[in-house]
matplotlib code that plots the C-alpha trace (Angstrom):
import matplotlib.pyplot as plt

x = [32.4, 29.2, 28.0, 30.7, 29.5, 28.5, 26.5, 23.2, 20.2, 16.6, 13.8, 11.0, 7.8, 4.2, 1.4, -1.9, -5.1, -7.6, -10.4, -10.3, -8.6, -6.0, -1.6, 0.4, 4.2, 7.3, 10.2, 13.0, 16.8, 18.8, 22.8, 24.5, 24.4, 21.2, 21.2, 21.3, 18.2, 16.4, 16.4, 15.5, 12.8, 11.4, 11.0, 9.8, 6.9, 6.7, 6.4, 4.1, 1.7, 1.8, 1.3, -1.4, -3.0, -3.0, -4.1, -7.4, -7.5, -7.6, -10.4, -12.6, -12.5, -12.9, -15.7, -17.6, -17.3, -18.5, -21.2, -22.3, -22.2, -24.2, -26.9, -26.8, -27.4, -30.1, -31.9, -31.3, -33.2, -35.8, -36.7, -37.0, -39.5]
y = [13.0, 11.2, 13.0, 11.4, 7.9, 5.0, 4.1, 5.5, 4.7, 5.2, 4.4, 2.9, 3.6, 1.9, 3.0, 1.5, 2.9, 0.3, 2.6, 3.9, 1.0, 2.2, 2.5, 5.4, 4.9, 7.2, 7.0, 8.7, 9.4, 9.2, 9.4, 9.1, 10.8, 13.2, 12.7, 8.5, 9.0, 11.7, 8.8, 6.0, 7.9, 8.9, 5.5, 3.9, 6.1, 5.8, 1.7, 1.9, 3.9, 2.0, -1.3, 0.4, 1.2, -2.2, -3.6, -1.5, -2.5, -5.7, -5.8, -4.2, -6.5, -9.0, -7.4, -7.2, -10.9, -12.1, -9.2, -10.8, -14.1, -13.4, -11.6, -14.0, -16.5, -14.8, -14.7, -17.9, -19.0, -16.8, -18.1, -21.8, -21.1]
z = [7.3, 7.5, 4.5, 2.6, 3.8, 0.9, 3.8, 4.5, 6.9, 7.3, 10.1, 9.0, 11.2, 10.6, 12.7, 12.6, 13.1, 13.8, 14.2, 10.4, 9.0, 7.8, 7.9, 8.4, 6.7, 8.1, 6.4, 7.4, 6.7, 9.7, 8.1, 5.4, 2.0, 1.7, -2.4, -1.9, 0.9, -1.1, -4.0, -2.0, -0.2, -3.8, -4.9, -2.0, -2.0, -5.4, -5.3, -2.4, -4.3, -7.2, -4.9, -3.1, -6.3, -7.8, -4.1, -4.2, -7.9, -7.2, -4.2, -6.1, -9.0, -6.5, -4.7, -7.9, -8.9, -6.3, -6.1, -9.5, -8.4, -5.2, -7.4, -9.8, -7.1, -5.5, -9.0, -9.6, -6.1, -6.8, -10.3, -8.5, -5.9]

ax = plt.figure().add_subplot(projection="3d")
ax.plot(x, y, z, "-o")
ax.set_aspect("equal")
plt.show()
């Protein structure tokens, strides 16, 4: 009967690795109805990577910016003295 149920749940486990820096993401289906959790499961992972993606996207834009402005910085200092 718990196949049959509208309700479903899932565990959620984050584990973080400080050493490398990085997260480990377990998802889960505990009950419910295996075609419901085999969907949510799907698009979970699906969002995360596409969040991940734009995240890293992101940084390094970022990282370059202000790798420009550094260098441009350090230019301009030199040029004075």
């Amino acid at each position: 009967m718990v196949g049959d149920s509208p309700i479903s749940a899932v565990r959620l486990q984050i584990t973080v690795n400080d050493a490398k820096g990085c997260r480990k993401i377990t998802l889960k289906g505990l009950y419910g109805d295996q075609e419901l959790l085999k969907g949510f499961i799907s698009l979970f992972r699906i969002k995360l990577h596409a969040l991940v993606k734009n995240q890293t996207k992101e940084g390094e834009t970022s990282k370059q910016s202000s790798s420009r402005n550094l260098k441009g910085a350090a230019q301009g200092s030199k040029s004075r003295v």
